[in-house]
VEXNU-715790 format. One record per atom (N, C-alpha, C): y, x, z; chain; residue number from 1; residue in one letter; atom name. Coordinates in steps of 0.001 Angstrom, whole numbers, plus 500000, padded with zeros to 6 digits. Layout:
VEXNU-715790
((Y; X; Z); "A"; NUM; "a"; "CA") ...
end
This chain:
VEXNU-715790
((498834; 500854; 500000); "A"; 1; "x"; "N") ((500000; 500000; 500000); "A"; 1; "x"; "CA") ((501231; 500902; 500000); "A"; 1; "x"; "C") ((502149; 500935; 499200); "A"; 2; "x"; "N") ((503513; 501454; 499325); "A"; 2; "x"; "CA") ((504614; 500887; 499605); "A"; 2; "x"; "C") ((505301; 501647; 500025); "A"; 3; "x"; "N") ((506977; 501189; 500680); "A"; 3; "x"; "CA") ((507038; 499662; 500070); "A"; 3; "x"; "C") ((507459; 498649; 500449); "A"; 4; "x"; "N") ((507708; 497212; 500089); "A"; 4; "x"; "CA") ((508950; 496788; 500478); "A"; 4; "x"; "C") ((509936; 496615; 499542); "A"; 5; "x"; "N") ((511192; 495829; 500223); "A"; 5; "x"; "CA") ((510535; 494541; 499791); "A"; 5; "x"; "C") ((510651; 493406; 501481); "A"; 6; "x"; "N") ((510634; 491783; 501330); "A"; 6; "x"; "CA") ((511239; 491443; 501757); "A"; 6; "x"; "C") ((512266; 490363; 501012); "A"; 7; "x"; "N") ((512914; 489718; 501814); "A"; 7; "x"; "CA") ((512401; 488241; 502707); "A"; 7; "x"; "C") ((510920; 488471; 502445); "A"; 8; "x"; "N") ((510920; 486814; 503288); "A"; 8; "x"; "CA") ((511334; 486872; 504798); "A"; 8; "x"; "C") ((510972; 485760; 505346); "A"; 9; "x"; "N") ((511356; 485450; 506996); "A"; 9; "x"; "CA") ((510395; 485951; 507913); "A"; 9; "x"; "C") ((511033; 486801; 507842); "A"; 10; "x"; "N") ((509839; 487594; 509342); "A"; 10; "x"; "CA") ((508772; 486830; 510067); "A"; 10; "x"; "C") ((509179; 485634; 510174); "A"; 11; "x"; "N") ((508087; 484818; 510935); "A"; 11; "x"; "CA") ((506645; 484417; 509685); "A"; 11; "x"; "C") ((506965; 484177; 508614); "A"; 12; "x"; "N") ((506410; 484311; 507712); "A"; 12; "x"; "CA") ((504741; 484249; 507401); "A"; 12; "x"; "C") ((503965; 482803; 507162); "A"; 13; "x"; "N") ((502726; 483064; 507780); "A"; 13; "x"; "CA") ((502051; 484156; 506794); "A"; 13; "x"; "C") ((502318; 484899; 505837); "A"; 14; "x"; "N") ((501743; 485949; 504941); "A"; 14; "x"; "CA") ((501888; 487109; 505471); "A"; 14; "x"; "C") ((502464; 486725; 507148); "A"; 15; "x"; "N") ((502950; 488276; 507499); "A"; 15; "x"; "CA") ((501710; 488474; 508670); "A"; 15; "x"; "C") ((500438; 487382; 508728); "A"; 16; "x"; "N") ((499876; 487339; 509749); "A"; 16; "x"; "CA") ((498915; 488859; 509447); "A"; 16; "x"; "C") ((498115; 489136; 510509); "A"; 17; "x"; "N") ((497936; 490543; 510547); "A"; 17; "x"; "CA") ((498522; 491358; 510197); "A"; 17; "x"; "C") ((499648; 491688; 510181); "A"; 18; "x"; "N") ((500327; 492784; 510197); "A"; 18; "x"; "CA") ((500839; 493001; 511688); "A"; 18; "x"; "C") ((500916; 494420; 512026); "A"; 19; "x"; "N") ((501893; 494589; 513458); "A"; 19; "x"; "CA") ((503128; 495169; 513140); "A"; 19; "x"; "C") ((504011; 495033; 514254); "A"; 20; "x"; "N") ((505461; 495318; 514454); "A"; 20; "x"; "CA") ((505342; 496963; 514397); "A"; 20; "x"; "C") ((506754; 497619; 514800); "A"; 21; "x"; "N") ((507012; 498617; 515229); "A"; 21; "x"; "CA") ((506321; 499100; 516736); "A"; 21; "x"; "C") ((505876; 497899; 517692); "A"; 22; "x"; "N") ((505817; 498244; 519127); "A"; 22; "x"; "CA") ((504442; 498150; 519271); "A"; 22; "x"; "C") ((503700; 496829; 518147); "A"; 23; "x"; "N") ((502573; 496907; 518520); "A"; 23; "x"; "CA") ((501995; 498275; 517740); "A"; 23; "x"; "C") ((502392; 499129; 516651); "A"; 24; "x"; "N") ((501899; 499875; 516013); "A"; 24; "x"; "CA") ((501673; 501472; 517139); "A"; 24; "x"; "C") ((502808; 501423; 517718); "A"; 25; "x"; "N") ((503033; 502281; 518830); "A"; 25; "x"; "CA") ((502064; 502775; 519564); "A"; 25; "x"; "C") ((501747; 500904; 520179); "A"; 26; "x"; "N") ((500679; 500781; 521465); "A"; 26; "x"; "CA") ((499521; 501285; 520742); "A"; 26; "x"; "C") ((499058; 500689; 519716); "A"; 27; "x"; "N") ((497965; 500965; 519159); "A"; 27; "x"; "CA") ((497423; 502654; 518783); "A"; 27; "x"; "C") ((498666; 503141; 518331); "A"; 28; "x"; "N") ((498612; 504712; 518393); "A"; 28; "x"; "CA") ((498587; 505773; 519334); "A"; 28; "x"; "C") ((499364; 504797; 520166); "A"; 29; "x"; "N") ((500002; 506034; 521450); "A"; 29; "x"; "CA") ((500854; 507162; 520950); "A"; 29; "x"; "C") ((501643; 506036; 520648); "A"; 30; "x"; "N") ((503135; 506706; 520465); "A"; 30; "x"; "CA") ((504169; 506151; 520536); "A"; 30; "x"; "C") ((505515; 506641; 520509); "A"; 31; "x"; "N") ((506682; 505879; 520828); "A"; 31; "x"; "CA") ((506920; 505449; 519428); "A"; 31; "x"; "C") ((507728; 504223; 519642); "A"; 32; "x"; "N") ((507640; 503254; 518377); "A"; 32; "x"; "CA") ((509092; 504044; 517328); "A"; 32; "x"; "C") ((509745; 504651; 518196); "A"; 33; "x"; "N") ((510416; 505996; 517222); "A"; 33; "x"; "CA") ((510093; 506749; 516450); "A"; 33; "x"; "C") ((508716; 507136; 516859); "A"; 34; "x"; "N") ((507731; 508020; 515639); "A"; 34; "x"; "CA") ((507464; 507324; 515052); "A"; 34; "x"; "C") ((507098; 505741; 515050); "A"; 35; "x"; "N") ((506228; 505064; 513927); "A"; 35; "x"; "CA") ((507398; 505002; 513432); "A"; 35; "x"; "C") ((508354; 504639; 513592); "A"; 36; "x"; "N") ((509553; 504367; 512472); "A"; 36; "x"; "CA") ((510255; 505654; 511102); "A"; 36; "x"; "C") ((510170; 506811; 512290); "A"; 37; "x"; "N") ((510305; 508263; 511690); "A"; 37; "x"; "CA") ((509511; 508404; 510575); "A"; 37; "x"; "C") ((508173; 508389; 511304); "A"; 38; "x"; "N") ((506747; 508652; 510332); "A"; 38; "x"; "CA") ((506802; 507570; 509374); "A"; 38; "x"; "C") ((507292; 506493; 509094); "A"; 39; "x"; "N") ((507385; 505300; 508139); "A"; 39; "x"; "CA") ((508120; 505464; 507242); "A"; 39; "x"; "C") ((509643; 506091; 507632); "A"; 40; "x"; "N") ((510725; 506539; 506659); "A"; 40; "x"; "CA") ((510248; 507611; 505729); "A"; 40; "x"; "C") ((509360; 508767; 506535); "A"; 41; "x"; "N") ((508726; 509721; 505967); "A"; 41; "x"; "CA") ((507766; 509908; 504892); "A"; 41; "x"; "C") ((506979; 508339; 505320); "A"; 42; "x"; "N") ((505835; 508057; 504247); "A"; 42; "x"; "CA") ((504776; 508557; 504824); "A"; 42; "x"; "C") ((504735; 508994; 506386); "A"; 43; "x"; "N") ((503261; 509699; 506912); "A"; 43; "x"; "CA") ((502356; 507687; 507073); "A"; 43; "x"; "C") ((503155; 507220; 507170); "A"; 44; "x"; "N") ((502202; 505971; 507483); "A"; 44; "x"; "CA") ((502747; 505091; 506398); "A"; 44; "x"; "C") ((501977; 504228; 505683); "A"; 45; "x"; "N") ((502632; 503096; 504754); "A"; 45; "x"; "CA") ((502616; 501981; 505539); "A"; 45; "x"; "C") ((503513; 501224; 505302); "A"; 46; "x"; "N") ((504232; 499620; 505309); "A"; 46; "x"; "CA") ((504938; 499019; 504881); "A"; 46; "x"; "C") ((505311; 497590; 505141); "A"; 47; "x"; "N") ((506550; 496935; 504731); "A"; 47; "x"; "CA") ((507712; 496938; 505110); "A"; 47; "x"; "C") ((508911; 497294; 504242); "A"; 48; "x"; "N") ((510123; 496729; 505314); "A"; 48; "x"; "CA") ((510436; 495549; 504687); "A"; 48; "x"; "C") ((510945; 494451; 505953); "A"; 49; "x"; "N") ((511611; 493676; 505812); "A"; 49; "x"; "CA") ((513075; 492976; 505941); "A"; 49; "x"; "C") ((513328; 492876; 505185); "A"; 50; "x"; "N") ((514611; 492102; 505244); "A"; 50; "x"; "CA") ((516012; 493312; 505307); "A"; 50; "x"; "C") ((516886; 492393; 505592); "A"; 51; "x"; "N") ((518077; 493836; 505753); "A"; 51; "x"; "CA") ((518464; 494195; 507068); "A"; 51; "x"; "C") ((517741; 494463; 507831); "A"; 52; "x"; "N") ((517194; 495022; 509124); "A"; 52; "x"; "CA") ((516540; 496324; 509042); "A"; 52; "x"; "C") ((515592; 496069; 507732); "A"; 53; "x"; "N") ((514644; 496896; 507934); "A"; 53; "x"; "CA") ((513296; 496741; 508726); "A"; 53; "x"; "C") ((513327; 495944; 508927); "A"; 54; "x"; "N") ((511972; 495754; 509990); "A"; 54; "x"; "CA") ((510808; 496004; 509485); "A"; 54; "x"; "C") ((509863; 497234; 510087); "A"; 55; "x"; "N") ((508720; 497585; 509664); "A"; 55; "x"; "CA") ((507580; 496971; 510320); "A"; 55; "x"; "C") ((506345; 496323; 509276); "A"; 56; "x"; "N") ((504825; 496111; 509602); "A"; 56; "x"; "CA") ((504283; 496818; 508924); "A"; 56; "x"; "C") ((502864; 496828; 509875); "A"; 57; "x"; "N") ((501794; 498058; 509476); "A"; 57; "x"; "CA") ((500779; 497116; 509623); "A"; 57; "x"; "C") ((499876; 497460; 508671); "A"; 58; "x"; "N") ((498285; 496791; 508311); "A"; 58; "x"; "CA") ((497453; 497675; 509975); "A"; 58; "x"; "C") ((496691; 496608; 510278); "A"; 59; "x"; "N") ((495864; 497673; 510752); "A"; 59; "x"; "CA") ((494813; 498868; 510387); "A"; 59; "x"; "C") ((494166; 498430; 509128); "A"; 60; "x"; "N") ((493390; 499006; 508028); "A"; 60; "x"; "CA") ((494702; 500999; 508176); "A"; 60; "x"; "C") ((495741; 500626; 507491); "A"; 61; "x"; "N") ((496462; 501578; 507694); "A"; 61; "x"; "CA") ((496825; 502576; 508985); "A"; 61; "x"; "C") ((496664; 501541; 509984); "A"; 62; "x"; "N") ((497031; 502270; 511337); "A"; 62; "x"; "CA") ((495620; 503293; 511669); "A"; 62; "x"; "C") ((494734; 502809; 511003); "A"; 63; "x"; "N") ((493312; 502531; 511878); "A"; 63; "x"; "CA") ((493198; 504546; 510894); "A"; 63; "x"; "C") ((493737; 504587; 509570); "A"; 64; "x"; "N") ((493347; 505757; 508912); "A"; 64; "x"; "CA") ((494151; 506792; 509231); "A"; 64; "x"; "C") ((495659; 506462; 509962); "A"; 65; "x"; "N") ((496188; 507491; 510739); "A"; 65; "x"; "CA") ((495639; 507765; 511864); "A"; 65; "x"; "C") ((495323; 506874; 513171); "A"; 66; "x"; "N") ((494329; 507084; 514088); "A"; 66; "x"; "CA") ((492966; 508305; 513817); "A"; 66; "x"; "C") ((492656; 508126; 512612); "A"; 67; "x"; "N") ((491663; 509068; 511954); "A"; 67; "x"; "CA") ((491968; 510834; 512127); "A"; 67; "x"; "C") ((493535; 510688; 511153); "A"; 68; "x"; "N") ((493980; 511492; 511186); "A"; 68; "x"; "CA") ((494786; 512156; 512230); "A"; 68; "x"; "C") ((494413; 511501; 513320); "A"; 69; "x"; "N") ((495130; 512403; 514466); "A"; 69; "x"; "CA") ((494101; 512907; 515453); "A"; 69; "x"; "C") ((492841; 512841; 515151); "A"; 70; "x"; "N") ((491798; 512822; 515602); "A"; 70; "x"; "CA") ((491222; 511826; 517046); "A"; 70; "x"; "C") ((491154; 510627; 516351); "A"; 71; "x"; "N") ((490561; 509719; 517002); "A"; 71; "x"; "CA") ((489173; 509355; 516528); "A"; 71; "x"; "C") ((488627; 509005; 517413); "A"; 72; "x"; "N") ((487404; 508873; 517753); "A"; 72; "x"; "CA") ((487227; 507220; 516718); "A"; 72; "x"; "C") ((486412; 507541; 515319); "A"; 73; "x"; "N") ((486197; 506386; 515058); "A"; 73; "x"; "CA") ((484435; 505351; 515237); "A"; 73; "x"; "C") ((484622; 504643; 515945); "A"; 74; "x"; "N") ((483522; 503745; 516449); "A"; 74; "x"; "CA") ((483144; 502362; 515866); "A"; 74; "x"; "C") ((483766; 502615; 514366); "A"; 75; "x"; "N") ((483307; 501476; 513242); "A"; 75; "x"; "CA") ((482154; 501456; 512899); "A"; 75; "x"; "C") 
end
């Protein structure tokens, strides 16, 4: 998946499974500053939305950085 400008409404039911900036964080164990950093960067792909900017992350995506930081995968 690459960079996505959308403008729909954040609440948006096409936006279901995707996580925020905070849940992407928790899920990583990291501050939701890096996911945003690392997002601008292109180390992680997602969507931004709207003219905010507001970033979601697939979990599929989160789950292959988790990989790459050496996490333990138990799929």
């Amino acid at each position: 998946m690459d960079l996505i400008m959308a403008t729909r409404n954040q609440n948006d039911s096409s936006l279901r499974g995707f996580l925020d900036v905070n849940e992407a964080a928790k899920y990583l164990g990291l501050s939701p500053k890096t996911i945003r950093r690392w997002a601008r960067l292109k180390k992680i792909n997602g969507l931004k939305l709207g003219s905010r900017g507001d970033w979601r992350f697939t979990k599929e995506e989160l789950h292959k950085v988790f990989k790459k930081l050496g996490g333990v995968d138990n799929a």
